[in-house]
C-alpha positions in Angstrom: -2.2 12.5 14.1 -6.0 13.5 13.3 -4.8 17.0 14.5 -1.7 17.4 12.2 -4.0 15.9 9.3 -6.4 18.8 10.1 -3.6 21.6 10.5 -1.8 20.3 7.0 -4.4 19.2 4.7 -3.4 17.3 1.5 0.4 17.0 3.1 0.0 14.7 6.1 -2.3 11.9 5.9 -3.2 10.3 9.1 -3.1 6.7 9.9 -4.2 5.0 12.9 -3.9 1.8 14.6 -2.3 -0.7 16.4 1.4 -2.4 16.8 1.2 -6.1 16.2 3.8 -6.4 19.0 1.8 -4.5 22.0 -0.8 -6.9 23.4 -2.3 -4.8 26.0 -4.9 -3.3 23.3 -8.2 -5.3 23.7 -11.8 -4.7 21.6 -12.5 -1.9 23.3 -9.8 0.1 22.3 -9.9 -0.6 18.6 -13.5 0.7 18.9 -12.3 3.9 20.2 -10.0 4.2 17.4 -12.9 3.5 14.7 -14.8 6.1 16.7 -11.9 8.9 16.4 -11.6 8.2 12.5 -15.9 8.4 12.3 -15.4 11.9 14.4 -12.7 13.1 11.9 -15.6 12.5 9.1 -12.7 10.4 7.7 -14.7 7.3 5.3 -13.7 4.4 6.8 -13.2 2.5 3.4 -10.0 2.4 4.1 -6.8 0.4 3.4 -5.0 -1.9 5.6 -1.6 -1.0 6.9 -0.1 -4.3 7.7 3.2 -5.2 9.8 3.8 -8.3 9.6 7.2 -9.4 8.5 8.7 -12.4 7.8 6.6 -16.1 8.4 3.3 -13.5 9.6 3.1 -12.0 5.8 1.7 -15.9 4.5 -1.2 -15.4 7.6 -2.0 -11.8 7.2 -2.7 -12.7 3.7 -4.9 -15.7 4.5 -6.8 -13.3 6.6 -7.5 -10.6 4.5 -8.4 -12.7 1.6 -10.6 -14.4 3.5 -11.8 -11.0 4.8 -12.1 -9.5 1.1 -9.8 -7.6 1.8 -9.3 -5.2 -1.3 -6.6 -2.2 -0.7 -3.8 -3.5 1.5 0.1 -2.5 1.9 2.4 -5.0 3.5 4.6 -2.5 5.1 8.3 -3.4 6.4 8.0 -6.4 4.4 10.8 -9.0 4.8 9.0 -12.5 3.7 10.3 -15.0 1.4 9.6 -14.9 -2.5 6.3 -17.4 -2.3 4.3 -15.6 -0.4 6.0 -12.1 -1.7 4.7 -13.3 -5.0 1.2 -14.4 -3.5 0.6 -11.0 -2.1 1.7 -9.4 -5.4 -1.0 -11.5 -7.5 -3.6 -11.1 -4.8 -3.3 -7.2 -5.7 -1.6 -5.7 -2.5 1.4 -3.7 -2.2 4.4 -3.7 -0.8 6.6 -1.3 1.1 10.3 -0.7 1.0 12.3 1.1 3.6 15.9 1.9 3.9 17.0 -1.2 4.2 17.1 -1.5 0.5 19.7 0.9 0.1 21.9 -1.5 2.0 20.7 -5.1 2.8 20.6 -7.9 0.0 17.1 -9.4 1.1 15.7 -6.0 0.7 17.7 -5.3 -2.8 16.4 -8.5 -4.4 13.1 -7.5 -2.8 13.2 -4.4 -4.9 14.3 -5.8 -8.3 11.1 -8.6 -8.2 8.2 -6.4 -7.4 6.3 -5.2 -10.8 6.6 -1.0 -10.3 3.0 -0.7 -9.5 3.1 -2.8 -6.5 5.9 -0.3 -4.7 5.8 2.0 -2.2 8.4 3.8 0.5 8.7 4.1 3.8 11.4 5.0 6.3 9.4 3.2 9.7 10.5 5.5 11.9 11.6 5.8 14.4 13.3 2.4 13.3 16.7 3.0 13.6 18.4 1.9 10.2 22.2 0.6 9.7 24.3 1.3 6.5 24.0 5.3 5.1 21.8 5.8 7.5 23.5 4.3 10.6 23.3 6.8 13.7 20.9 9.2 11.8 17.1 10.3 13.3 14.7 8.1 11.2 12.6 10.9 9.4 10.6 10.9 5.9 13.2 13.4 4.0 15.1 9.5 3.8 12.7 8.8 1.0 14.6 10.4 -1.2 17.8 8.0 -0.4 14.9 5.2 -0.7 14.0 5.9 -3.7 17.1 6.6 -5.3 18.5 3.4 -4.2 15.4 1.6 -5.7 15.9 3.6 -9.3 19.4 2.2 -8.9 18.8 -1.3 -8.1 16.4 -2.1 -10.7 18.2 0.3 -13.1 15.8 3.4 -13.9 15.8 6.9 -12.6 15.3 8.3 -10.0 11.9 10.3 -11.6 10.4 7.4 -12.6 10.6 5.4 -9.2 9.2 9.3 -7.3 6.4 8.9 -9.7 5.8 5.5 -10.2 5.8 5.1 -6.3 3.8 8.5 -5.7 0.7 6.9 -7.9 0.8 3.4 -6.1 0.5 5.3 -3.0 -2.4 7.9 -4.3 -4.2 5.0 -5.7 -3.6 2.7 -2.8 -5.3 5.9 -0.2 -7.4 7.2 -2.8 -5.6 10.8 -2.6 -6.2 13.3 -5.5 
């Protein structure tokens, strides 16, 4: 990832880390990561990338909080409204994939978040059901994302693109 950051500044934006669900990763390897991000001279006042879906959303915030914890997106999110909401006023964002396009949790998800909490994601290689059932998970979705946001809380689809676009600039400091 470091690499393709290198080879296409200012397009791809590395990020590094673990999945919640592999527990073979002990201390030592999330040092080796921190040490690859210091070698790429990258700051490390960074943002947290958090998966944590469903009943783990309520904890992960507890933690961060605690941790003080300022820039955070809740990626893949899929918790219920009380702790969507808790996240929301403790200044964090939240990600939508393609499930919004075609999954009611993920619709009313999309109509309660204030526009400068959003962001998009497609997850991938998640394979997704709906419009995008049988298709290679890729990030020229976002497009379908974000047209299925604009028409779900009623708006176009320029004003989600760039509503979205300056959560996520402001989120990684980009630009």
């Amino acid at each position: 990832m470091i690499e393709l950051g290198r080879k296409f500044p200012g397009v791809i934006f590395p990020a590094l880390g673990f999945h919640p669900e592999r527990f073979e990763h002990r201390e030592d390897d999330a040092s080796a990561v921190l040490e690859m991000i210091a070698r790429a001279s990258v700051a490390l006042d960074l943002p947290l990338i958090l998966h944590t879906p469903h009943a783990r959303a309520g904890e992960a915030l507890a933690i961060i909080r605690e941790a003080g914890v300022t820039r955070a997106v809740f990626h893949w999110h899929k918790s219920d409204e009380q702790t969507t909401r808790a996240i929301i006023n403790a200044g964090y964002f939240i990600s939508l994939s393609p499930e919004v396009a075609y999954r009611p949790r993920d619709q009313d998800l999309a109509r309660m978040l204030p526009s400068n909490r959003i962001l998009v994601e497609t997850d991938g290689p998640w394979p997704y059901g709906g419009q995008f059932a049988g298709r290679l998970t890729e990030p020229a979705m976002i497009k379908e994302v974000v047209a299925a946001v604009a028409h779900l809380r009623c708006t176009t689809f320029e004003e989600i693109a760039e509503s979205t676009t300056a959560n996520a600039r402001a989120l990684f400091r980009i630009g």
